[in-house]
Rosetta silent file (secondary structure, phi, psi, omega in degrees, C-alpha in Angstrom):
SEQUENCE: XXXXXXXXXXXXXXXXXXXXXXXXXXXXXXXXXXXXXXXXXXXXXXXXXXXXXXXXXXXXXXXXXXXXXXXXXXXXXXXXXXXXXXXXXXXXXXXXXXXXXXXXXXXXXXXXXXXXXXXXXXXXXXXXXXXXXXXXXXXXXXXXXXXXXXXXXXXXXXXXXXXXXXXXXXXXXXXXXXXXXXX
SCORE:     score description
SCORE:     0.000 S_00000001
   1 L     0.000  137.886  177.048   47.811  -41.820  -43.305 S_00000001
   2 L   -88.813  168.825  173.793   46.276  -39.446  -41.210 S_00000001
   3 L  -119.997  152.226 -166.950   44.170  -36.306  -42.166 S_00000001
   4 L   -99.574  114.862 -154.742   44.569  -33.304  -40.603 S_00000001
   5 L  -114.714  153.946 -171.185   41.361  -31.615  -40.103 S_00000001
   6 H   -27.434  -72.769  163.002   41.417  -27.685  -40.002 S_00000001
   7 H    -8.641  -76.681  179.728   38.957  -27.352  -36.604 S_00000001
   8 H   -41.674  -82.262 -168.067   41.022  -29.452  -34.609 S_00000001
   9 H   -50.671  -39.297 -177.178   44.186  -27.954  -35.284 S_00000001
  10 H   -59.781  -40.982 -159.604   42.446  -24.083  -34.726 S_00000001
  11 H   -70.689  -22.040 -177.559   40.798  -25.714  -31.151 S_00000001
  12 H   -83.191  -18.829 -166.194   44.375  -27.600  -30.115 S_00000001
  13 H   -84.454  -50.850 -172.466   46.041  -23.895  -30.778 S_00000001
  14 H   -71.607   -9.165 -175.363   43.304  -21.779  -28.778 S_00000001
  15 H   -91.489  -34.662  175.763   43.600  -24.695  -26.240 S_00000001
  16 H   -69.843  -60.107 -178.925   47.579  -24.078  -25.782 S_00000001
  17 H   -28.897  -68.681 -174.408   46.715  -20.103  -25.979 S_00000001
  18 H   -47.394  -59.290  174.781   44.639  -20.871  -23.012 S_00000001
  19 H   -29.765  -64.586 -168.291   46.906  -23.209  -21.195 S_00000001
  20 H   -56.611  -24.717 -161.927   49.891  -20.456  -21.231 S_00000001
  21 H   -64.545  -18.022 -156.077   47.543  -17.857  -20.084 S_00000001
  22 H   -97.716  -26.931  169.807   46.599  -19.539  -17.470 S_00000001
  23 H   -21.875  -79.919 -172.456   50.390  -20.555  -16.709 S_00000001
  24 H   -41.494  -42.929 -178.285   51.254  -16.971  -16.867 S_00000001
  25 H   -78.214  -38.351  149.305   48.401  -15.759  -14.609 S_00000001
  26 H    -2.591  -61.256 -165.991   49.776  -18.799  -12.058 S_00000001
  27 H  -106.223  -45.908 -165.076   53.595  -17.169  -11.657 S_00000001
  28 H   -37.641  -49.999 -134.176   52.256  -13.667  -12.062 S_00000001
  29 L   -98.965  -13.331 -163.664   50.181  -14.411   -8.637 S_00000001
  30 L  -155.834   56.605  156.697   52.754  -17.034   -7.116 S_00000001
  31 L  -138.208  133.993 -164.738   56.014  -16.966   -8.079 S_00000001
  32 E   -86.722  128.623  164.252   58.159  -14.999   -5.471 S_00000001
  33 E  -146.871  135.794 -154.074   60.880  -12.582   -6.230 S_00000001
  34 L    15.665   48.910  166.861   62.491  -10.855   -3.420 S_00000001
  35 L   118.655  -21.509 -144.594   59.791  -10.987   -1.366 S_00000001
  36 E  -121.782  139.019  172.597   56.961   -9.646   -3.895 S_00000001
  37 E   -70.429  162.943  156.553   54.887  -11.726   -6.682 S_00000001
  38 H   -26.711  -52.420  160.613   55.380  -10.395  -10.412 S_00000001
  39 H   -14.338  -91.155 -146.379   51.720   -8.652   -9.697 S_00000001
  40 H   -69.369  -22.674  156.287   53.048   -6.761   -6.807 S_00000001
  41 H   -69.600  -16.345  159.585   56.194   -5.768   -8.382 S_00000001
  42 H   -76.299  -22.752 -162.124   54.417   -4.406  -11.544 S_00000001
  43 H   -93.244  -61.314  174.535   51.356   -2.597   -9.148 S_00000001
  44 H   -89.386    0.762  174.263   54.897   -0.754   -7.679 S_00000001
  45 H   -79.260  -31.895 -165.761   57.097   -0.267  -10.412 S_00000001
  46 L   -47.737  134.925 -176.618   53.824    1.174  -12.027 S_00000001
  47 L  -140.647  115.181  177.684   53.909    5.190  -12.413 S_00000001
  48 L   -67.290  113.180  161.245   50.880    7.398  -12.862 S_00000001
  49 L   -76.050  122.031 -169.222   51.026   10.203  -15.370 S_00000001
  50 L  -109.220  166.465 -177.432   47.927   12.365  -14.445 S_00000001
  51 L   -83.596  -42.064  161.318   46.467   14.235  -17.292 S_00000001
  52 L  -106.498  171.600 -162.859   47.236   17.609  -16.159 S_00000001
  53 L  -143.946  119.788  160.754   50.609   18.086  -15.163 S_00000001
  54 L  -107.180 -173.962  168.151   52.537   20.863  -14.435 S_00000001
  55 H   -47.801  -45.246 -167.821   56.767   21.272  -12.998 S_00000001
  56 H   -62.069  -58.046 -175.935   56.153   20.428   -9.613 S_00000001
  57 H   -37.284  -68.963 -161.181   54.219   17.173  -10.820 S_00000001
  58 H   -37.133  -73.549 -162.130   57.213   16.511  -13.430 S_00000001
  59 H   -31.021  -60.148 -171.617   59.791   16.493  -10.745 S_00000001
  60 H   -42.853  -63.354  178.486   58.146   14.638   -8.657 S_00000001
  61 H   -62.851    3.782  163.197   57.576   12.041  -11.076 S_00000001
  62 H   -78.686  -63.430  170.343   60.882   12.359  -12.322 S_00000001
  63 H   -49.424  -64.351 -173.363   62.562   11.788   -8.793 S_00000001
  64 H   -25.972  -93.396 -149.601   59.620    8.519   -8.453 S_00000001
  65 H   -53.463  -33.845  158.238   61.080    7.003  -11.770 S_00000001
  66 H   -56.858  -51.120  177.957   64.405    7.545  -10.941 S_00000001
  67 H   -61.110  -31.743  169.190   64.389    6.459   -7.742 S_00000001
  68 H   -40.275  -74.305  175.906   62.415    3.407   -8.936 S_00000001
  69 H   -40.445  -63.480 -160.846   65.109    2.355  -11.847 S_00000001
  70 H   -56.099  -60.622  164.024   67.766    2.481   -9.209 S_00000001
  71 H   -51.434  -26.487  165.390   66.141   -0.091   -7.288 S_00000001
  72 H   -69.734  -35.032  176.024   65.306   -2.276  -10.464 S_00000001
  73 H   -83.581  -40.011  179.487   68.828   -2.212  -11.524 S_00000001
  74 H   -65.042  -21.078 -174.570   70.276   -3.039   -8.286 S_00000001
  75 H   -90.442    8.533 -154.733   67.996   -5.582   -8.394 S_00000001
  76 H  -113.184  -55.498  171.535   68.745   -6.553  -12.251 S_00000001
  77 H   -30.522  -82.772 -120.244   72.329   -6.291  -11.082 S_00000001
  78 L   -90.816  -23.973  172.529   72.363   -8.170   -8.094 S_00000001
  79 L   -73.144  -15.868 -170.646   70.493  -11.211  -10.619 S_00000001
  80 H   -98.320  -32.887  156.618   73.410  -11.151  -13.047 S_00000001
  81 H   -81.667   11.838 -171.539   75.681  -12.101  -10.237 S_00000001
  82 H   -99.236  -56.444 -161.907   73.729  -14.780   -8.957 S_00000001
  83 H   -61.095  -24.726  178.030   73.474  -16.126  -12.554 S_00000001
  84 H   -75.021  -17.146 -161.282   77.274  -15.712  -12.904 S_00000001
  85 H  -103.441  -30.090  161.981   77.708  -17.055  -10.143 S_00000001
  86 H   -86.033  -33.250  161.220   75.490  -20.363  -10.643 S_00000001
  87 H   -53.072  -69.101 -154.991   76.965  -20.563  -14.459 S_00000001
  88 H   -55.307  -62.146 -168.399   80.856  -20.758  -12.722 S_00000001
  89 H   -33.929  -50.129 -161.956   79.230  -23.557  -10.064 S_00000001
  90 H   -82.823  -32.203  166.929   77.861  -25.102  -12.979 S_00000001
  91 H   -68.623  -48.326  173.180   80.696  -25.648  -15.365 S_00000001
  92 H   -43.721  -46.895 -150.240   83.148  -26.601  -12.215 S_00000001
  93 H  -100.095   29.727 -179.500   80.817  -29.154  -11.739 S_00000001
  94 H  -103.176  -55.362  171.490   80.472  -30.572  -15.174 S_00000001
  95 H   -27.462  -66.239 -159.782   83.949  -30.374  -15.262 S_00000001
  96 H  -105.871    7.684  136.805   84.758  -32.840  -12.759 S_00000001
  97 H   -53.667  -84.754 -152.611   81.404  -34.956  -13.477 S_00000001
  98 H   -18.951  -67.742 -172.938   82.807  -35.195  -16.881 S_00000001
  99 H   -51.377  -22.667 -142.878   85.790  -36.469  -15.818 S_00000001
 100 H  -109.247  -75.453 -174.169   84.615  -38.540  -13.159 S_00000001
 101 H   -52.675  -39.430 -162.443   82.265  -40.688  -15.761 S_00000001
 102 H   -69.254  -51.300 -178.349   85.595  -40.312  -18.220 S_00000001
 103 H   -87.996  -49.938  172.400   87.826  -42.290  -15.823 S_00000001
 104 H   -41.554  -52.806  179.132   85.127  -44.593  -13.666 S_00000001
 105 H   -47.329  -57.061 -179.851   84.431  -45.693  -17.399 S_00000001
 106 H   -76.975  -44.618 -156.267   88.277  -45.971  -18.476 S_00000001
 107 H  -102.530   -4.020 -179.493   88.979  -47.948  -15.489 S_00000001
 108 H  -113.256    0.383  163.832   86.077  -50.702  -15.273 S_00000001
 109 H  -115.780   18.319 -172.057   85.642  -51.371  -19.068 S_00000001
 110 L    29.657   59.773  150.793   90.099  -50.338  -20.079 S_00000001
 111 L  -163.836  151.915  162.949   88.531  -48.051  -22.976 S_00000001
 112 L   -78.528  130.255  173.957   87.520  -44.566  -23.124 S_00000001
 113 L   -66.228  124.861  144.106   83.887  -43.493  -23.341 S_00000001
 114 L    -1.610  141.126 -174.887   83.166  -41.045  -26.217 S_00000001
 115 H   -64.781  -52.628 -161.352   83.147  -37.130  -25.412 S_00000001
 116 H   -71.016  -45.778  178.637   79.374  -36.682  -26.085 S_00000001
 117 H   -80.180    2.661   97.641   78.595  -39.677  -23.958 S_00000001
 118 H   -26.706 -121.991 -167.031   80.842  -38.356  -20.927 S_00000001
 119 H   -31.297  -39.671  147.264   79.330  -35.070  -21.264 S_00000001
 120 H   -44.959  -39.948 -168.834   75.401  -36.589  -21.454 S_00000001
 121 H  -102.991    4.851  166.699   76.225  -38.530  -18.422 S_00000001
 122 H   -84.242  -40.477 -175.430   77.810  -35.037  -17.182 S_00000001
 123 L   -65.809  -31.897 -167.293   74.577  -32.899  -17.859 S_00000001
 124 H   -30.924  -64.523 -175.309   73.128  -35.357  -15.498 S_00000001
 125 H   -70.465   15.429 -132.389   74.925  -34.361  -12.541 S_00000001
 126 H  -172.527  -24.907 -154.136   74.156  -30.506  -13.370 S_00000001
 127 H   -89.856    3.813  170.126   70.968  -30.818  -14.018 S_00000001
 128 H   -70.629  -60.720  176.832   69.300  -29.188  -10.705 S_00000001
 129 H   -22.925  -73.536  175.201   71.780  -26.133  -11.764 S_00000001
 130 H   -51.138  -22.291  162.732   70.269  -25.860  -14.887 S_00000001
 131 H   -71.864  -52.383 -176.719   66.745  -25.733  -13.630 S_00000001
 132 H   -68.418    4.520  137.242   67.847  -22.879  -10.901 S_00000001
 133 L   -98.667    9.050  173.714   69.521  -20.942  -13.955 S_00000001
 134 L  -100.564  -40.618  147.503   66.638  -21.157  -16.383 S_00000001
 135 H   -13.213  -80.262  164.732   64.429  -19.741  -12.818 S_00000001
 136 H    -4.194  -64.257 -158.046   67.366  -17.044  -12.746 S_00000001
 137 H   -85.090   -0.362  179.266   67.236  -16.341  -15.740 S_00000001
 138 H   -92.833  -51.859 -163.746   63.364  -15.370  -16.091 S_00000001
 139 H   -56.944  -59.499  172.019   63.947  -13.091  -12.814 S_00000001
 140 H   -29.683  -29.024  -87.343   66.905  -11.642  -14.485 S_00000001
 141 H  -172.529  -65.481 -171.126   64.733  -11.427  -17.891 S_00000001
 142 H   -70.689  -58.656 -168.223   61.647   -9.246  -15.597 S_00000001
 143 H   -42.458  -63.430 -169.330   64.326   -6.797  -13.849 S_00000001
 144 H   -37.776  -44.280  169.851   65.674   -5.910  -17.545 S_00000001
 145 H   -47.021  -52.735 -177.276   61.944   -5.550  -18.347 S_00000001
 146 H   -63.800  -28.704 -171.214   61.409   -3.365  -15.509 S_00000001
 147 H   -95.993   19.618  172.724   64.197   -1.245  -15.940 S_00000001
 148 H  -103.625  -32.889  167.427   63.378   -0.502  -19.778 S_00000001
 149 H   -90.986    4.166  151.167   60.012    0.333  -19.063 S_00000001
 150 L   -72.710  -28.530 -178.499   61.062    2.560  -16.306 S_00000001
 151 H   -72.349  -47.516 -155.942   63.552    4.174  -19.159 S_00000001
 152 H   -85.996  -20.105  161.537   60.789    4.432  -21.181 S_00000001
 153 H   -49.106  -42.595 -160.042   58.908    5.929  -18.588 S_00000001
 154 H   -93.680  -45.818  170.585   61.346    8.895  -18.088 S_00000001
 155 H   -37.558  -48.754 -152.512   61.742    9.563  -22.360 S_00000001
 156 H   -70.852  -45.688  152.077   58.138    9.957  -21.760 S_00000001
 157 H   -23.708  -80.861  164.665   58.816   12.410  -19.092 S_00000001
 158 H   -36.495  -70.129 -176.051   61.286   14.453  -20.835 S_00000001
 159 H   -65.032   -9.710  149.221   59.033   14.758  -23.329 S_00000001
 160 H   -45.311 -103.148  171.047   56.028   16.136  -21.130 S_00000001
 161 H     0.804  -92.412 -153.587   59.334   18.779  -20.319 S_00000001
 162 H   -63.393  -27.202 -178.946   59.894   20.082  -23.249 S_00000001
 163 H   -73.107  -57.527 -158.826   55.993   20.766  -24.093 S_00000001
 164 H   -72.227  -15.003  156.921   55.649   22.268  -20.609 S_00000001
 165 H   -63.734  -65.518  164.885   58.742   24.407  -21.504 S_00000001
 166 H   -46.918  -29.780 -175.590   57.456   25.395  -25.151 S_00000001
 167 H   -76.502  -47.545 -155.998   54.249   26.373  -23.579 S_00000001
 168 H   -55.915  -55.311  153.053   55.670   28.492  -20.941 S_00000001
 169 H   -38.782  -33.937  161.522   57.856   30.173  -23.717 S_00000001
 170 H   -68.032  -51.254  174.131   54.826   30.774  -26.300 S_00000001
 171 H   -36.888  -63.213 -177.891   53.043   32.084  -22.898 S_00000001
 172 H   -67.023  -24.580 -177.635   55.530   34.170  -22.360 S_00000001
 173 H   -95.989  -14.704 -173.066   56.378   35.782  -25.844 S_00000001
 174 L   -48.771  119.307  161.875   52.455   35.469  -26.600 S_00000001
 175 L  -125.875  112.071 -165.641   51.428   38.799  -27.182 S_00000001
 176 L   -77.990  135.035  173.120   47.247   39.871  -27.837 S_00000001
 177 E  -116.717   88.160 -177.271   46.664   42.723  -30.256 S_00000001
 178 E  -138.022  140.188 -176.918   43.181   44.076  -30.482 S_00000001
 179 L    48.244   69.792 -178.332   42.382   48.002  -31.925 S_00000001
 180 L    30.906   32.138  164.466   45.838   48.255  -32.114 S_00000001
 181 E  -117.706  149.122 -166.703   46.974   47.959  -28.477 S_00000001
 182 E   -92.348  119.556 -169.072   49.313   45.549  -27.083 S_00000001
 183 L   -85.341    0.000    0.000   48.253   43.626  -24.352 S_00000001
């Protein structure tokens, strides 16, 4: 029996830690999506809040983040048909693997194969699909990211609004009293 010793197990965890990170920093820098790596689509989805801010700023930066989401959705969009559209591909053609194994099978032993062993020898034939929909499905996976932190972008906005509204309104109703005259 083996023993497990404590070290080991911390240094094999921090060694995996490492691995993904370095994974991650890999496809950030080299993995393509419409033209742009993950980087360069986070460096332009990215939206600068300056510290002071007045209405003109808001707008602007209102218009930015809008216009911004709109492209992130069409582009969130435009991922959910591809994936629907590689899911349909992929079930036709499991379909008539399946079927395919189901009869070749039936006609050169006269017995029927088992469903789950049809349908093993089905995934087969599918399985380039299934790599190009789990690929999909991470691009699919950053637009939703992008356009929720673009949402979350704009709450933050709004709320910047209403303070630069309350202020204006305290400004305006603000009134200074000193030796009983009203400024």
């Amino acid at each position: 029996m083996s023993s497990f010793n404590l070290e080991e197990i911390e240094q094999k965890v921090e060694d995996s830690k490492d691995f993904l990170k370095q994974v991650k920093r890999f496809v950030d820098k080299n993995f393509i999506i419409n033209g742009k790596t993950f980087d360069e689509w986070e460096e332009y989805f990215k939206v600068k809040i300056p510290n002071n801010i007045d209405f003109t700023v808001l707008v602007h930066l209102a218009t930015e983040v809008g216009n911004k989401f709109q492209e992130a959705a069409y582009f969130r969009d435009q991922q959910m048909v591809k994936l629907a559209i590689l899911d349909q591909e992929r079930s036709d053609r499991m379909i008539k693997a399946y079927n395919k194994v189901r009869l070749q099978h039936q006609e050169e032993y006269n017995k029927n194969l088992s469903a789950k062993s049809c349908e093993m020898a089905a995934s087969l034939h599918v399985k380039s699909l299934d790599d190009a929909m789990v690929i999909q499905k991470a691009v699919k996976e950053f637009w939703t990211k992008t356009c929720v932190t673009l949402t979350e972008t704009r709450k933050i906005l709004e709320v910047i609004g209403y303070a630069l509204g309350a202020d204006v309104r305290a400004q305006k109703d603000f009134k200074v009293t000193t030796s009983g005259e009203t400024i």
